[in-house]
Backbone as a chain_set.jsonl record, in Angstrom:
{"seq": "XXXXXXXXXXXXXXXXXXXXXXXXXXXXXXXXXXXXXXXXXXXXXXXXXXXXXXXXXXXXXXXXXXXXXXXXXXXXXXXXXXXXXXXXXXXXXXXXXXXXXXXXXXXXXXXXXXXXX", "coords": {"N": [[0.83, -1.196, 0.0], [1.85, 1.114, 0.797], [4.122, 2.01, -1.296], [2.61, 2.087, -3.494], [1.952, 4.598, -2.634], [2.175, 7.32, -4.241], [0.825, 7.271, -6.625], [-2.115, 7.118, -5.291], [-2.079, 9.886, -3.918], [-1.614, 11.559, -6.814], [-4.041, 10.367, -7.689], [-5.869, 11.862, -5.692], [-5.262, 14.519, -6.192], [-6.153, 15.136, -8.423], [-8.838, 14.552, -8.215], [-9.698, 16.473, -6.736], [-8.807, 18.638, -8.39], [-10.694, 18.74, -11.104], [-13.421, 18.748, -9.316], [-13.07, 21.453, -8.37], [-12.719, 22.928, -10.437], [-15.101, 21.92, -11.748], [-17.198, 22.387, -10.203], [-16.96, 25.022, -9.473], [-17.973, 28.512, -10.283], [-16.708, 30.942, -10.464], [-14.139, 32.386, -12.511], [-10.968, 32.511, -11.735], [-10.679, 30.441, -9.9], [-11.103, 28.03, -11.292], [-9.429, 28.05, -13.005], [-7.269, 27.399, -11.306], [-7.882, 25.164, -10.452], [-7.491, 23.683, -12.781], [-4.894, 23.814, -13.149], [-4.301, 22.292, -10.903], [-5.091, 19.655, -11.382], [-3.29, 19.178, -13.75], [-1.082, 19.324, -12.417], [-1.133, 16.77, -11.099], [-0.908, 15.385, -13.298], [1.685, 15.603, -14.512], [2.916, 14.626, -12.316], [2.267, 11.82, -12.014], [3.235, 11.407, -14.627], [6.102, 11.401, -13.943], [6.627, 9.668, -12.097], [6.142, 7.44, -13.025], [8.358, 7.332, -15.004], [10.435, 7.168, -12.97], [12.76, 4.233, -12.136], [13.652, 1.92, -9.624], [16.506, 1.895, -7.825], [17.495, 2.512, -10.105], [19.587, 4.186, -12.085], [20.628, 7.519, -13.79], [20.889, 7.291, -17.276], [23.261, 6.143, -18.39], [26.345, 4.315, -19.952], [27.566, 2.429, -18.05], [29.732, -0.312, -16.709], [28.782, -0.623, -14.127], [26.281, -0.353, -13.117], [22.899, -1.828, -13.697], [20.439, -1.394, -13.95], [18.63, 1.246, -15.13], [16.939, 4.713, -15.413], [14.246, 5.906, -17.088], [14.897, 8.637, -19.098], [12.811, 10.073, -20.724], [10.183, 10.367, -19.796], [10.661, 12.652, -17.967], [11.608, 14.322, -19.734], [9.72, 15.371, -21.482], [7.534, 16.24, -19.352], [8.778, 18.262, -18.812], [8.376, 19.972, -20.933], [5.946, 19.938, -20.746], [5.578, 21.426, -18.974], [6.238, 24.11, -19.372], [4.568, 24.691, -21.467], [2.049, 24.661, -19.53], [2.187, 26.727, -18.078], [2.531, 28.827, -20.037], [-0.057, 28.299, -21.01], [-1.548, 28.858, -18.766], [-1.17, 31.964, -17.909], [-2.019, 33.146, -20.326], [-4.69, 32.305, -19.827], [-4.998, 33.971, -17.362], [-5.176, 36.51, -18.371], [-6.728, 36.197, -20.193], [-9.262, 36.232, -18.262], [-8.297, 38.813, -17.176], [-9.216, 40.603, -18.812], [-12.264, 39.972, -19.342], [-12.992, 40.674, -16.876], [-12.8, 43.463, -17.285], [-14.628, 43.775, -19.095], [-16.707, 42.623, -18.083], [-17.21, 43.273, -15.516], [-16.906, 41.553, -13.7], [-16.178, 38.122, -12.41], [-17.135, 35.929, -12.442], [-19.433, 32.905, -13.513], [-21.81, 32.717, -14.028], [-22.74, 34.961, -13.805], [-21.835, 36.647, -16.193], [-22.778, 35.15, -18.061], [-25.501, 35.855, -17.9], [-25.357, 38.785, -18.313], [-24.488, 38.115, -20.886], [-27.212, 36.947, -21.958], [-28.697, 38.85, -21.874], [-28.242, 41.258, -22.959], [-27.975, 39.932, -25.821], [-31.086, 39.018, -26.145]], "CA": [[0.0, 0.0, 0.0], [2.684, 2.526, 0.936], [4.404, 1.541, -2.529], [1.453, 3.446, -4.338], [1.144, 6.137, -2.144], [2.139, 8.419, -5.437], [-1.134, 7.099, -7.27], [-2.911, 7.514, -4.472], [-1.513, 11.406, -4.176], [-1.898, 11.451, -8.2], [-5.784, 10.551, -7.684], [-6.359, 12.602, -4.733], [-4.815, 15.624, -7.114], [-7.085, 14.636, -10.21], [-9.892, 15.102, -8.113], [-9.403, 17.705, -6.61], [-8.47, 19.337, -9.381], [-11.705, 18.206, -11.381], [-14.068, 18.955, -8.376], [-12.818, 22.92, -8.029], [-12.806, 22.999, -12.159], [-16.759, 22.158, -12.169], [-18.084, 22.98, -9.172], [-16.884, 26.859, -9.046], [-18.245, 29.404, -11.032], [-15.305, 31.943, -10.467], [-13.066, 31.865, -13.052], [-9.842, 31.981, -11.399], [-10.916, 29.281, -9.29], [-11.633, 27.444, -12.376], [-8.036, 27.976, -13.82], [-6.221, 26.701, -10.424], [-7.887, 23.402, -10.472], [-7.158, 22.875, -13.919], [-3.622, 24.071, -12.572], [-4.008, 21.498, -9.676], [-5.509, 18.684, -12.14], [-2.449, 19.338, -14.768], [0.157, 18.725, -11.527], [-1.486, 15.512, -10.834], [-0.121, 14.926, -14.214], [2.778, 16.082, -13.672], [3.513, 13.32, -10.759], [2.244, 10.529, -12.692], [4.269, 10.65, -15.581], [7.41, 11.319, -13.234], [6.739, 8.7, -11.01], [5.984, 5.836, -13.809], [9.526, 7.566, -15.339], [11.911, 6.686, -11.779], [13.385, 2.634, -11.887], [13.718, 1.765, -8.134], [17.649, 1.261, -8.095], [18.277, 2.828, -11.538], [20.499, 5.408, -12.434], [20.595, 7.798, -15.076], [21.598, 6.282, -18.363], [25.06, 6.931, -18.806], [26.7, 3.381, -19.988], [28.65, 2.131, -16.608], [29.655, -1.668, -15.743], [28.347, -0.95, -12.289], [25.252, -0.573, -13.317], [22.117, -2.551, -14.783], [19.124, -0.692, -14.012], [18.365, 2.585, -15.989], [15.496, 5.325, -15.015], [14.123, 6.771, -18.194], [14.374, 10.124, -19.321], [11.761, 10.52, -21.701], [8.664, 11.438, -19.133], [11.016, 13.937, -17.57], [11.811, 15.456, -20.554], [8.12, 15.706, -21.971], [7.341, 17.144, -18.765], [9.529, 19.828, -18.606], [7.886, 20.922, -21.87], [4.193, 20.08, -20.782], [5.584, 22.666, -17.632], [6.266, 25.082, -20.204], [3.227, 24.833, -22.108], [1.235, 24.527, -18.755], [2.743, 28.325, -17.44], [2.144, 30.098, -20.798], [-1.914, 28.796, -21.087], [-2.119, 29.498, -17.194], [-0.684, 33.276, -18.309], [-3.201, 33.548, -20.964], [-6.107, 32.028, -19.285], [-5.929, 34.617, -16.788], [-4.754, 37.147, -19.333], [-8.31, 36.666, -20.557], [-9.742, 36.746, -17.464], [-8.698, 40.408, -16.572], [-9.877, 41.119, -19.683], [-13.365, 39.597, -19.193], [-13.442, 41.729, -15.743], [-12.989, 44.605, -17.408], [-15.648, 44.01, -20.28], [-17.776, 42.724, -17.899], [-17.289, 43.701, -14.195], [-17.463, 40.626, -12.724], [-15.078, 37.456, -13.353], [-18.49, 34.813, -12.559], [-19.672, 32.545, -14.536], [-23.292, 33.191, -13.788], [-22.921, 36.856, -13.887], [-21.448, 36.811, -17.662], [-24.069, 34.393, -18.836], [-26.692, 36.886, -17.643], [-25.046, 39.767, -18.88], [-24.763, 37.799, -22.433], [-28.682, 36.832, -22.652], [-29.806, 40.712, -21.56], [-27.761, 41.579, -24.355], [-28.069, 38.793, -26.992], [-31.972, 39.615, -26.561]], "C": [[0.873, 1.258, 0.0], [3.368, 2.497, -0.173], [3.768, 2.106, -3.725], [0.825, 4.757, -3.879], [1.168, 7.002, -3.399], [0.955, 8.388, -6.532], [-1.731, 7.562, -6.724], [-3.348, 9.11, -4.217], [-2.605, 12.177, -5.367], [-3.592, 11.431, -8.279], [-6.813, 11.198, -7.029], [-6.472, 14.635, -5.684], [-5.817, 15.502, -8.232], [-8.552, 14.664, -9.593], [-10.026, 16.04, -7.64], [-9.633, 18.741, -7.044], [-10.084, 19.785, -10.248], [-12.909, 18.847, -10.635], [-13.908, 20.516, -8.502], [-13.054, 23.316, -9.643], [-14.327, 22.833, -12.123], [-17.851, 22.89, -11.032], [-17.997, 25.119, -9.039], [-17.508, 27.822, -10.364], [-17.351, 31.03, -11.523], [-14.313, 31.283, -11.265], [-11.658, 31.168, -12.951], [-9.617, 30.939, -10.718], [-10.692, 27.907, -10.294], [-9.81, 26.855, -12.963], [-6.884, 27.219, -12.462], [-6.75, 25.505, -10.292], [-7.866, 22.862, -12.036], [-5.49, 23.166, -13.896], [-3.297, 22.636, -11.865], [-3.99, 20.042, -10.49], [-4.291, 18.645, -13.133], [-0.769, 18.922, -13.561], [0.004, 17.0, -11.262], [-0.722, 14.538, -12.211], [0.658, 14.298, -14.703], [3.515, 14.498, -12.921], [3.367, 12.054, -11.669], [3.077, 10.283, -13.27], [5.818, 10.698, -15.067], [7.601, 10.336, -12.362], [6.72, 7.265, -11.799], [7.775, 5.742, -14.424], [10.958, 6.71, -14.372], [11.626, 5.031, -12.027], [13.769, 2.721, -10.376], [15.199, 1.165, -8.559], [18.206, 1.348, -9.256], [19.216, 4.164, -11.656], [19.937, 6.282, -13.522], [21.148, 7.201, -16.16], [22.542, 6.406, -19.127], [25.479, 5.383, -18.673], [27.942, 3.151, -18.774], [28.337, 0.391, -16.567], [28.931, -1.883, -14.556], [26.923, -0.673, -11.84], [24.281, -1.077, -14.344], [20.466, -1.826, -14.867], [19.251, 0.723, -14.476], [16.927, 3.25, -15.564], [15.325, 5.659, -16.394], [13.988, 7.872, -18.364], [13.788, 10.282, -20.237], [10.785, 11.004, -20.65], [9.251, 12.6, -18.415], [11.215, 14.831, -18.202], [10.453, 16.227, -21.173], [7.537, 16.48, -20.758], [7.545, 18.237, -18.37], [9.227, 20.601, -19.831], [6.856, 21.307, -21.695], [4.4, 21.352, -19.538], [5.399, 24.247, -18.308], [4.849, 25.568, -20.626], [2.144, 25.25, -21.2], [1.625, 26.58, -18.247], [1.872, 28.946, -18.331], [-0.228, 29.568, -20.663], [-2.316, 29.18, -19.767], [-2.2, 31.633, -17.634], [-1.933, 33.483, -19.23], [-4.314, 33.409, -20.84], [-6.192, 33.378, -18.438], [-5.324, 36.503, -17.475], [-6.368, 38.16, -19.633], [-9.341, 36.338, -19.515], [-9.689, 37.838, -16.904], [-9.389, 41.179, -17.748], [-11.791, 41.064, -19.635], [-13.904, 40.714, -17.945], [-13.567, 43.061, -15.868], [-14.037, 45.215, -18.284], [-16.855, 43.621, -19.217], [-18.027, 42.927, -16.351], [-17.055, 42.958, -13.052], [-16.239, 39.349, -13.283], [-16.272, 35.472, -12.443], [-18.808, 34.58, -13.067], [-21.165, 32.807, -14.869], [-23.377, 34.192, -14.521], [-22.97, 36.705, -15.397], [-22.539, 36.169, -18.046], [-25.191, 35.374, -19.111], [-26.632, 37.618, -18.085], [-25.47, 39.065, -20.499], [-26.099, 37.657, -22.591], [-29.212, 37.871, -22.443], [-29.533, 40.448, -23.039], [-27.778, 41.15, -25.407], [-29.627, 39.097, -26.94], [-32.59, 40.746, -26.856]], "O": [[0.639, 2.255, -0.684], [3.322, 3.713, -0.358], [4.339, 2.506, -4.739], [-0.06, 5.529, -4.248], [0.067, 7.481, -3.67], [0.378, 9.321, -7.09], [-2.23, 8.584, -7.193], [-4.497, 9.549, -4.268], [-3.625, 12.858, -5.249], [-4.27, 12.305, -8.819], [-8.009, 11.274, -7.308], [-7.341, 15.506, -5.708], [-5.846, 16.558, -8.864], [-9.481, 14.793, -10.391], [-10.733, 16.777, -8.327], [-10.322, 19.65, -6.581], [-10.586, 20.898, -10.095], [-13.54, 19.602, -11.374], [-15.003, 20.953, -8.855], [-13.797, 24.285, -9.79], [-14.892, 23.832, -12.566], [-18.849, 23.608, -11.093], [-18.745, 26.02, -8.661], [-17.225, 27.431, -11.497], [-17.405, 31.807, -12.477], [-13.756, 30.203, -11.069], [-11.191, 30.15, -13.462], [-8.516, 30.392, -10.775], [-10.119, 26.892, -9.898], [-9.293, 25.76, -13.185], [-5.855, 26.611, -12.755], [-5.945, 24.635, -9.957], [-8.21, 21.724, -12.354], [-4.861, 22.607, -14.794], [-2.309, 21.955, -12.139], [-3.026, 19.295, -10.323], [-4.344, 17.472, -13.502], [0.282, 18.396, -13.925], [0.937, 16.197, -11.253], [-0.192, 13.428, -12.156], [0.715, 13.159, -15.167], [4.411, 13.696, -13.185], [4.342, 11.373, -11.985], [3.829, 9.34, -13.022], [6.688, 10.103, -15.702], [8.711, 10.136, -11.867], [7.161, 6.211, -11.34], [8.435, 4.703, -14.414], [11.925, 6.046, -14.745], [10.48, 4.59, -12.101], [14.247, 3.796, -10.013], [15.304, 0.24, -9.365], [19.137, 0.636, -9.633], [19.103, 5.072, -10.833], [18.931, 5.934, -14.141], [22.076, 6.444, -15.875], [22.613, 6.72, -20.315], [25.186, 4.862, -17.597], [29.037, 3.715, -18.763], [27.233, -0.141, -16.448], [28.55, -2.945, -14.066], [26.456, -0.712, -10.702], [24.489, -0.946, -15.55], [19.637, -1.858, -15.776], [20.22, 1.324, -14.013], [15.926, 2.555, -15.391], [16.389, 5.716, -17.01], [12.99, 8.402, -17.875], [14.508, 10.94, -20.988], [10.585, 12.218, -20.681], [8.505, 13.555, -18.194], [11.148, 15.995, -17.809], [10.287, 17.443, -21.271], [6.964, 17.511, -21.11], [6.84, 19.044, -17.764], [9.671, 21.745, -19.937], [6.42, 22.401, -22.053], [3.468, 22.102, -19.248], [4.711, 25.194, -17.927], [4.208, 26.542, -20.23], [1.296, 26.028, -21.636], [0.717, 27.409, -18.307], [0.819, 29.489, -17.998], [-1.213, 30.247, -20.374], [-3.368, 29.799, -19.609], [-3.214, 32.329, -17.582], [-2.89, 34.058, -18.713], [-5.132, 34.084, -21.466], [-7.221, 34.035, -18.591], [-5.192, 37.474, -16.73], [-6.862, 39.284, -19.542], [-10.456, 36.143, -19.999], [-10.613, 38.2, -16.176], [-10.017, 42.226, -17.595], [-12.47, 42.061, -19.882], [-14.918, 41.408, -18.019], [-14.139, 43.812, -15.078], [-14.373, 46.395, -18.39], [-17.933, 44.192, -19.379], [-19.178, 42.705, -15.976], [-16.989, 43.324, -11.878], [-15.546, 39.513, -14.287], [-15.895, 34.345, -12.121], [-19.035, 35.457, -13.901], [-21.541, 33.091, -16.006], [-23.927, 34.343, -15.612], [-24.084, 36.632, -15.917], [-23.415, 36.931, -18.456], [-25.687, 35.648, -20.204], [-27.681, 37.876, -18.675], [-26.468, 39.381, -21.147], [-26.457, 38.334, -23.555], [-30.376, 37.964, -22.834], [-30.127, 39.829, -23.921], [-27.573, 41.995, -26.278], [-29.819, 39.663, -28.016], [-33.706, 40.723, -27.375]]}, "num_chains": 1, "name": "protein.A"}
């Protein structure tokens, strides 16, 4: 059991994440559990990545086990990627607050059907 605590973590994070993403109506709320849900990620593919007793993979006699660096490297791009749409999500959320006063999902809706009828 203690052996998967990082799943465990990983699934605790993914709901979490998930849960604050539908349930809130506040944007920024909205954008940190798809923040929180995108770390959960994160962990997974770094944790399936580590070999228990591996090294990095630099050819040595004195070792036989190897970790892989491929999910570390893909993650250090998906980190990248994950920053800039965080940056522009709430980019266009100060924008939204300023078109529409409010940064609720309610609110805007309401505002759009005055106005759309």
């Amino acid at each position: 059991m203690i052996g998967l605590l990082n799943y465990w973590v990983v699934f605790a994070l993914m709901l979490l994440g998930l849960y604050m993403t539908i349930s809130s109506s506040n944007l920024v709320k909205k954008v940190v559990g798809l923040n929180i849900f995108q770390t959960s990620v994160f962990i997974f593919f770094i944790s399936m990545g580590k070999v228990t007793g591996g090294t990095a993979p630099i050819l040595d006699e004195a070792y036989s086990a190897y970790s892989n660096p491929l999910p570390h490297v893909l993650i250090l791009t998906a980190i990248v990627v994950g920053v800039a749409t965080t940056a522009l999500a709430l980019a266009l959320i100060v924008r939204i607050r300023e078109g529409y006063g409010s940064i609720e999902e309610s609110y805007i809706r309401d505002k759009d059907r005055e106005s759309g009828s």
